[in-house]
C-alpha positions in Angstrom: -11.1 19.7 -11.8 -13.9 19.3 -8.9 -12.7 17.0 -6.0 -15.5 14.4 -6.7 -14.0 13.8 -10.5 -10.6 13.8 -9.7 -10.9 11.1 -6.9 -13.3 9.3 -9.2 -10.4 9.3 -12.0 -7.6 8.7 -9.2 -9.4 5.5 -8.3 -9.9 4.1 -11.8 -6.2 5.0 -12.3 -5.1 2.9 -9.3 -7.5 0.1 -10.5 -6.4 0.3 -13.9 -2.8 -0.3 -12.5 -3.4 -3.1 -9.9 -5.5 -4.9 -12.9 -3.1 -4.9 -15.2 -0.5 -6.4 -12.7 -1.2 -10.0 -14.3 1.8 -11.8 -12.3 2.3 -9.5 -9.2 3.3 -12.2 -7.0 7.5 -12.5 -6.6 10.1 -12.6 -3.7 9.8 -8.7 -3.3 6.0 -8.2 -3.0 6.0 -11.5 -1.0 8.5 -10.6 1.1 7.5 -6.8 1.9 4.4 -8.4 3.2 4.6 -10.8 5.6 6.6 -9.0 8.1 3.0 -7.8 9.1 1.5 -11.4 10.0 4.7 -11.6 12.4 4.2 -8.6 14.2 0.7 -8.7 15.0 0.9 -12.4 16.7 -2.1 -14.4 15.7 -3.7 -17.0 16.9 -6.0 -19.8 16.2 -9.9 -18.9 15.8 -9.6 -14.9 15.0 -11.2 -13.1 12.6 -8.8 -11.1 10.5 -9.6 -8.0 8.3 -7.2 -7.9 5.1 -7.4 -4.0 3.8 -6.3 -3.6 -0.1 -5.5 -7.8 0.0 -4.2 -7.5 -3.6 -3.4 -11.0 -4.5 -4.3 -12.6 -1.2 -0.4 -12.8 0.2 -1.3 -11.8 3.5 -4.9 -13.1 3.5 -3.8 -16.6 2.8 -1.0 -16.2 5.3 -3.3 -15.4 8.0 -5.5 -17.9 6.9 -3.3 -20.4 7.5 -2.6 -19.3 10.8 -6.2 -18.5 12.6 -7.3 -22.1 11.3 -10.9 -23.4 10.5 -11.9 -22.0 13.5 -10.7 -18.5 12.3 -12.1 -16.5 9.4 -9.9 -13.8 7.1 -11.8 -11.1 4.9 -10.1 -9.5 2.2 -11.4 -6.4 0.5 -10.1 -5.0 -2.5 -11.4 -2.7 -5.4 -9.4 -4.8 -8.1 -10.7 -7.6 -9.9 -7.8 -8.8 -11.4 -6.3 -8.9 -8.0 -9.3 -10.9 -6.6 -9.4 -12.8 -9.3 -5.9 -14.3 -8.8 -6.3 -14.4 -4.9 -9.0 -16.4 -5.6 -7.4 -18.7 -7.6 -4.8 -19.7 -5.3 -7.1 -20.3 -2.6 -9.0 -22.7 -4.5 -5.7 -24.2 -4.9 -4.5 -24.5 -1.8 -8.2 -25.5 -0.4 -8.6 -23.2 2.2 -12.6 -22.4 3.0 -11.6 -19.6 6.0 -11.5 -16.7 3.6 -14.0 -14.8 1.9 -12.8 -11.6 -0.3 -15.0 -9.1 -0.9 -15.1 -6.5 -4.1 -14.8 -2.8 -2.9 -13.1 0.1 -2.1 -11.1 -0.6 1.2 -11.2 3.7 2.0 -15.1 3.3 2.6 -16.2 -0.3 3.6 -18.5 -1.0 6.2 -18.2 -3.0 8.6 -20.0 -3.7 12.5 -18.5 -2.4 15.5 -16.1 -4.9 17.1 -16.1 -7.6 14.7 -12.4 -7.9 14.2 -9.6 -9.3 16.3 -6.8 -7.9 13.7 -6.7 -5.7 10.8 -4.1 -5.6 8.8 -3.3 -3.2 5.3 0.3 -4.1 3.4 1.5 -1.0 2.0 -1.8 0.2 0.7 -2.9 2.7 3.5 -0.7 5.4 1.1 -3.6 5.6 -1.3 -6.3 6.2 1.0 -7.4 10.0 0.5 -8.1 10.5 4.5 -5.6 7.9 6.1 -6.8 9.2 10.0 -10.6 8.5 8.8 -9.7 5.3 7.9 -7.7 4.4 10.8 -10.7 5.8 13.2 -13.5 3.4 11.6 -10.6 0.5 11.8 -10.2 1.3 15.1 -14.0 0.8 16.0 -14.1 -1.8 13.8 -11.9 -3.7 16.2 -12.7 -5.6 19.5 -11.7 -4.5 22.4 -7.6 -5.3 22.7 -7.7 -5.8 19.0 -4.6 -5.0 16.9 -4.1 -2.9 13.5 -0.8 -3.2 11.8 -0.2 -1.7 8.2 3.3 -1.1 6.3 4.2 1.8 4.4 7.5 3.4 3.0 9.5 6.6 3.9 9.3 9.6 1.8 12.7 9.0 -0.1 11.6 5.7 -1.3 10.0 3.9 -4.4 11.7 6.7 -6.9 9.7 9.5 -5.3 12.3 12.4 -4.6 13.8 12.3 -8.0 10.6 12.4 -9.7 9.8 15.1 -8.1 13.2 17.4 -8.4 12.5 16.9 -11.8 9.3 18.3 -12.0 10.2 20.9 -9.7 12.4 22.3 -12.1 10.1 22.8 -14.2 7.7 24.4 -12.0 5.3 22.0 -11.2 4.4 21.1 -8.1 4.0 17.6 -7.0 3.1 16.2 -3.2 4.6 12.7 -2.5 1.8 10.5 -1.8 4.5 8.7 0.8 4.4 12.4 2.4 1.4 11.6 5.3 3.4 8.0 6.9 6.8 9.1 5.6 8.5 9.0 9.2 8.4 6.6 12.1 7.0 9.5 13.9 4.4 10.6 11.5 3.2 6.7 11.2 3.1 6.7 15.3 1.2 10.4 15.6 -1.8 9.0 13.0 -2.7 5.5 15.5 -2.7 7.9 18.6 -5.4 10.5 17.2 -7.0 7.7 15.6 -7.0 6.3 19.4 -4.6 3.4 19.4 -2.0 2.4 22.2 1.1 0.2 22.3 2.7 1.7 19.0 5.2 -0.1 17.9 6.9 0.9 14.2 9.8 -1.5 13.1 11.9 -0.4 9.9 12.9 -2.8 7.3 15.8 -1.7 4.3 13.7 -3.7 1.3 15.9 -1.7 -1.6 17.5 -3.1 -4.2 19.3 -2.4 -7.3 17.5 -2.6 -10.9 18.8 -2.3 -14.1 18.9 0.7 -16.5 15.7 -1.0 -17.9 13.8 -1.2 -15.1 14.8 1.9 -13.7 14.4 3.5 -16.5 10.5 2.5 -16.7 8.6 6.0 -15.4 6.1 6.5 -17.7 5.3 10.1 -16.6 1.9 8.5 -14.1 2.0 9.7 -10.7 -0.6 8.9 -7.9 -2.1 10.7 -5.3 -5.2 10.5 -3.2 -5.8 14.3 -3.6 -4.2 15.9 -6.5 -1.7 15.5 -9.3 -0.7 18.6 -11.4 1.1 16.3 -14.1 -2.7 15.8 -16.0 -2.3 19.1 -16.9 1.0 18.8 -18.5 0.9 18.4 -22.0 2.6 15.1 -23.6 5.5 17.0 -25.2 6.3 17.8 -22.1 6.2 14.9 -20.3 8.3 13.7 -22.9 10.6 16.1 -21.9 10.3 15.0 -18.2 11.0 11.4 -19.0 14.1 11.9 -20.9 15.4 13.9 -18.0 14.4 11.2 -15.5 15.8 8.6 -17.5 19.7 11.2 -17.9 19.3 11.0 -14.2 19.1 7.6 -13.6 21.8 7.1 -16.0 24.6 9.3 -14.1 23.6 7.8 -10.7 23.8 4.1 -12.0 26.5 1.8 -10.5 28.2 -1.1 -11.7 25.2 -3.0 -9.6 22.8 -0.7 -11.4 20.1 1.5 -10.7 19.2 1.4 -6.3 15.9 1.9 -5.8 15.4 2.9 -2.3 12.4 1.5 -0.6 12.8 1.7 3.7 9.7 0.2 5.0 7.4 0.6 8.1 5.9 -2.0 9.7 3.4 -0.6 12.3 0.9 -2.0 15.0 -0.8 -0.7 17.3 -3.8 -1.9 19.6 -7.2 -1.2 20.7 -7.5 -1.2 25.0 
């Protein structure tokens, strides 16, 4: 599969998924979130860029924040997202926000139009993270300040997933792979030209049930590649039952822990 088709199927994947997620909104995705809007320290009468807003959690934060005087953009290629951020901000009245339909990885935007630009756990499916970091940056005034969150490379269900496959010889990257680290999250904002790195780690696991653990449905994204569209479905049957064995034997009395350590990183613009 060419390059061009793949990313073009990846991305309807990913806005297949984020459509579908018709009450996304809870204590967790909330909560993962807003650690961002803390860290980058706003104040009244910026203009805020909101990468991959989703649902508008951080947007309408911010929003709230910056004031009338301050304007918040959020970009996002899902509808159904939008379409719910929308909603709420009619709702709760606020006119400082406009949201714009498009894919966040290749936006436009002027030179030094932003005082903050903010992406909550998104920056993962970006196909070239350090592009997108370099047009952020020039996308930023001068002492502007980025901050995005991501997880470590043991988190969200990834390692097992991919034993599993291993075993049966196919070969899967971990899209958590590029910003898996503090170190690897701090190396892409200094070539991408930012100073004053700060990364903060957050422990936002919890444990599920067998049901909800137990809910791979053999997907698996990646910006660049992902071998398991070639598997046939007998055989991601055969996958599935293994994952779900797995999960089984590792279960507690408190269930299923799904790991998910968080970074929260900033950086600025001099």
């Amino acid at each position: 599969m060419q390059n061009s088709e793949y990313e073009q199927q990846y991305k309807k994947k990913v806005i297949d998924f984020f459509d579908s997620r018709t009450s996304y909104d809870n204590d967790y995705t909330i909560h993962r979130a807003l650690p961002l809007v803390d860290l980058v320290q706003l104040q009244k009468g910026q203009k805020v860029l909101d990468m991959a807003t989703g649902t508008g959690i951080i947007a309408i934060a911010v929003a709230q924040i910056v004031g009338s005087e301050g304007k918040v953009t959020g970009v996002d290629f899902s509808s159904g997202m939008l379409a719910q951020a929308q909603q709420k901000i009619e709702e709760l009245g606020l006119q400082n926000i406009e949201f714009l339909e498009a894919d966040a990885e290749y936006i436009g935007f002027n030179d030094d139009s932003f005082d903050v630009i903010l992406c909550s756990t998104a920056i993962v499916y970006f196909k070239d993270i350090l592009a997108a970091l370099r047009k952020w940056y020039r996308f930023l005034k001068p002492g502007g300040v980025v901050g995005f969150s991501c997880c470590s490379e043991e988190s969200c269900g990834a390692p097992l997933i991919i034993e599993i496959c291993d075993k049966h010889g196919i070969l899967l990257t971990n899209i958590n792979e590029p910003t898996g680290t503090p170190e690897k999250c701090h190396h892409l904002l200094t070539e991408a030209g930012f100073k004053d790195i700060e990364v903060k780690t957050q422990q936002l696991g919890f444990y599920r049930n067998l049901e909800q653990a137990r809910a791979w449905n053999g997907g698996w994204f990646h910006p660049r590649e992902n071998p398991l569209l070639e598997v046939s479905s007998k055989e991601i049957e055969e996958l599935k039952t293994e994952y779900d064995q797995k999960i089984e034997a590792e279960a507690t009395e408190q269930g299923a822990w799904y790991e998910n350590l968080t970074f929260f990183v900033t950086g600025r613009k001099l």
